[in-house]
PLY file of the C-alpha trace (Angstrom):
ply
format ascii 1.0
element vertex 208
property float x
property float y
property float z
element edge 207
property int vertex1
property int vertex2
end_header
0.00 0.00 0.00
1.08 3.65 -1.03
1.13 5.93 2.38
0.72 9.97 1.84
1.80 11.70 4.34
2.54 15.27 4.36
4.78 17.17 6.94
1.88 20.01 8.46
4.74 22.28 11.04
5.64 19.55 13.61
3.00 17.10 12.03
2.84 14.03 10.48
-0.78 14.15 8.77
-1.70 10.62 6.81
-3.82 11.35 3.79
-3.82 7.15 3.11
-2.65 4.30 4.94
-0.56 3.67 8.41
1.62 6.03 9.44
5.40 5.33 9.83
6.44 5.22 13.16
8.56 8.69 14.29
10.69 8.21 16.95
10.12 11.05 19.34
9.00 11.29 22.90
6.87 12.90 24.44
4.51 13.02 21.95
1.07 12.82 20.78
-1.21 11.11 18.22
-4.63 11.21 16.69
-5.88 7.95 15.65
-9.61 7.58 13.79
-12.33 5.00 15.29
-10.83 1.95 13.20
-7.41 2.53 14.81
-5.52 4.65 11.77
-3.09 7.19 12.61
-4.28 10.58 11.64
-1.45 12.40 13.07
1.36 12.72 15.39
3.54 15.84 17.01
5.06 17.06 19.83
2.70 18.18 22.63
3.90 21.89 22.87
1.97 22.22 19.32
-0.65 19.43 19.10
-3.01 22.24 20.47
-2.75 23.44 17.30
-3.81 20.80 15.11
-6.96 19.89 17.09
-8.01 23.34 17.76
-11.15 24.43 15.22
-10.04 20.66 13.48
-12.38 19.86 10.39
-12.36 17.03 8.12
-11.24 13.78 8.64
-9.54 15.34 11.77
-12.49 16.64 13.30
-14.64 13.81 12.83
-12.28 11.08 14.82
-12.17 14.03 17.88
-16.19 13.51 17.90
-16.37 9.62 17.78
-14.38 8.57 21.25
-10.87 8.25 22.79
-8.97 9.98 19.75
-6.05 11.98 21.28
-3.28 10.25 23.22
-0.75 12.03 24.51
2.77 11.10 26.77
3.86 13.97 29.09
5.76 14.25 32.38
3.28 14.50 35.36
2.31 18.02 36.17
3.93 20.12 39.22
1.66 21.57 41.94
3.93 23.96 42.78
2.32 27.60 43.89
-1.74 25.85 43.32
-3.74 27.49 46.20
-7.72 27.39 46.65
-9.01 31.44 45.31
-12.47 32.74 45.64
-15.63 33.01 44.58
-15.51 29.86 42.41
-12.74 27.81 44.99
-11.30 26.45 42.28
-7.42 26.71 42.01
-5.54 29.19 39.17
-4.82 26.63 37.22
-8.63 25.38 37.23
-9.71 28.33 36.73
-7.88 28.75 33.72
-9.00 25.55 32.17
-12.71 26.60 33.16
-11.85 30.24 31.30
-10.00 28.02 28.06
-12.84 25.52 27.85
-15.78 28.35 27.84
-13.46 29.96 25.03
-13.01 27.38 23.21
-16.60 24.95 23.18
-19.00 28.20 24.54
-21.07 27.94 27.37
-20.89 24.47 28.46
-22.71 23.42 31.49
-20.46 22.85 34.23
-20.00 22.42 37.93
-18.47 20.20 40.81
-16.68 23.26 42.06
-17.63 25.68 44.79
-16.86 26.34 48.28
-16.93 23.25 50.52
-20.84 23.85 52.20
-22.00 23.82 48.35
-19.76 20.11 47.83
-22.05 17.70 49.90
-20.86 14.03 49.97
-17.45 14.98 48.67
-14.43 13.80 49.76
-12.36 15.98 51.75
-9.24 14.92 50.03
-10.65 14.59 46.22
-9.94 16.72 43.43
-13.20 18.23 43.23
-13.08 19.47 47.03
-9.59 20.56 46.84
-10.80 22.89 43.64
-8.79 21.24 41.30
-11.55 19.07 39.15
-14.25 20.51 37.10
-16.91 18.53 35.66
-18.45 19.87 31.97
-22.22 18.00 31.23
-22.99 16.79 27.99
-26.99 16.06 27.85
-29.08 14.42 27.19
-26.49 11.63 27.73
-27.85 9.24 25.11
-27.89 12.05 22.09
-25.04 11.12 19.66
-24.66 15.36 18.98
-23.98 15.70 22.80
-21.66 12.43 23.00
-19.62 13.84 19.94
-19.47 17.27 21.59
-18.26 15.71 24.74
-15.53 13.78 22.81
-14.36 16.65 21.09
-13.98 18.94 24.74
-12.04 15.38 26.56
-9.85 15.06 23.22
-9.03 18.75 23.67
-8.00 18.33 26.91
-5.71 15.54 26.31
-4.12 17.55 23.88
-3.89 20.39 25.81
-2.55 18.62 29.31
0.80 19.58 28.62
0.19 22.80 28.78
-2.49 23.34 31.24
-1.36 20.86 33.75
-4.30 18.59 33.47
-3.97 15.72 35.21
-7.13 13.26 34.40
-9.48 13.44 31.46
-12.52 10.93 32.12
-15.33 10.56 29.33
-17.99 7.71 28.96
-16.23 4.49 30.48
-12.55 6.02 29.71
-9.63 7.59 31.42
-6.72 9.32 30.52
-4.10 10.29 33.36
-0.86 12.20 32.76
1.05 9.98 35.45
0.45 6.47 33.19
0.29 8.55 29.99
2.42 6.01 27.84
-0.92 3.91 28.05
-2.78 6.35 26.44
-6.83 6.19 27.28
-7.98 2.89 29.23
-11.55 1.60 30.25
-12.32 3.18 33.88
-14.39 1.89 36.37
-15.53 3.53 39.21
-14.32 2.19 42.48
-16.69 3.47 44.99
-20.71 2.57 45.90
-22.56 1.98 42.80
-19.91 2.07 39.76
-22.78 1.51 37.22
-24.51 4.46 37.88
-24.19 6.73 35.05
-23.04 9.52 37.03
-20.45 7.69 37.94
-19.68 6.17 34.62
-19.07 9.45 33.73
-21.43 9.18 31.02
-23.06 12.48 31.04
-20.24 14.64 31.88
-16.07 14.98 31.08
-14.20 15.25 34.01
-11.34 17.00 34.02
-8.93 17.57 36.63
-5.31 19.23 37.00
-2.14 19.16 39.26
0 1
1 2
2 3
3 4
4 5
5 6
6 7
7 8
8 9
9 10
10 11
11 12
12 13
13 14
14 15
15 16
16 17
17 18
18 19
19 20
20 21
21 22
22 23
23 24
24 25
25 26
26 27
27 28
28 29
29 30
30 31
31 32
32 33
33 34
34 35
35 36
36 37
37 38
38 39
39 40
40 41
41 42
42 43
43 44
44 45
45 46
46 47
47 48
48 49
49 50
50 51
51 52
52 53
53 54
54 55
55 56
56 57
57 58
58 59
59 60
60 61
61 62
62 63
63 64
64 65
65 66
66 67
67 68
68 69
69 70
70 71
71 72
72 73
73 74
74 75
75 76
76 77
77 78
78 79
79 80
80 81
81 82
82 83
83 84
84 85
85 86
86 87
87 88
88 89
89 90
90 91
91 92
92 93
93 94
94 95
95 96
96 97
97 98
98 99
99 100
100 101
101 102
102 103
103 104
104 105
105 106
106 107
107 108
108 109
109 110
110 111
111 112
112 113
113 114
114 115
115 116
116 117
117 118
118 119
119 120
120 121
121 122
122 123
123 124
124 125
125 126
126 127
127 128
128 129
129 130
130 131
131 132
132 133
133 134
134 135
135 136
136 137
137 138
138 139
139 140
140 141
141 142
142 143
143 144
144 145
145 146
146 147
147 148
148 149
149 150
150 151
151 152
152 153
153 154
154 155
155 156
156 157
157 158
158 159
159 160
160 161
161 162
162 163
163 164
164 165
165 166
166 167
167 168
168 169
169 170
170 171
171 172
172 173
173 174
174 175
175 176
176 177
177 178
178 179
179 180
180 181
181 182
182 183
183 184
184 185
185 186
186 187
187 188
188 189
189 190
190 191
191 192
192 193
193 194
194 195
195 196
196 197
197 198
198 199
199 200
200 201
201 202
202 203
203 204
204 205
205 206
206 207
């Protein structure tokens, strides 16, 4: 088989075929739903490529677990609680990217600790570092794609915003096993069927 690939900046795009492995690391990829490589780069500029992505591109970032990318785990360094949202800088700068980026998506599990009931003192979500953005009605394929597209965004954009777990619809990502690239997640608490807890309405998103 004849592979076209063209060199887009840092980018290998694949018009047809497999790509040929490129030996850097860290790195990312873009793969479709039958497991072809779209694309691969370096995560400083990955962004770039997903970012407003049409064509072929934009319709594997709709369809599931498309973006993989392997980064160093974030530093915490400096990542204090700030009102009125009590959500740390860096979360509040994903909220602010995310809004930007995918308009005003419905989102929540942040607030001050009296508006958190049944939360774990010690989770992400308490500590203000995890934001949850809903996707529903949960069973509409428009929603699911939408939802796909904002936790493929954020896998490409860990690197930069220090995001440290992406969960979507029976997936994870996490930036500490990142050379696994997404894996099927289960919840481990009370009731791991629920759909809440499957994650199946909402991507979580949390950073260091």
């Amino acid at each position: 088989m004849v592979v076209a690939a063209v060199l887009v900046g840092a980018f290998l795009v694949v018009a047809l075929g497999r790509a040929i492995p490129v030996p850097w690391q860290p790195g990312c990829s873009l793969v479709d739903p039958s497991g072809e490589v779209i694309a691969q780069g370096p995560p400083s500029e990955f962004a770039t490529l997903v970012a407003g992505a049409e064509g072929a591109v934009g319709r594997a970032l709709g369809r599931g677990p498309a973006v993989s990318c392997r980064i160093g785990t974030p530093s915490t360094t400096g990542e204090e609680k700030e009102p009125p949202l009590g959500l740390t800088p860096r979360a509040q700068v994903l909220r602010s990217e995310v809004l930007a980026e995918f308009g005003r998506v419905a989102d929540g599990g942040f607030g001050p600790a009296k508006e958190l009931p049944g939360r774990s003192p010690g989770g992400a979500h308490s500590l203000g570092r995890a934001i949850d953005f809903f996707f529903r009605p949960q069973e509409q394929r428009s929603q699911q794609r939408q939802g796909w597209r904002l936790a493929n965004w954020a896998v490409a954009n860990a690197d930069r915003l220090g995001i440290r777990t992406v969960i979507y619809r029976d997936r994870i990502w996490t930036a500490r096993r990142s050379m696994q690239g997404w894996r099927d997640y289960r919840f481990s608490g009370p009731d791991p069927d629920n759909p809440v807890n499957r994650h199946l309405d909402h991507v979580h998103v949390d950073v260091a």
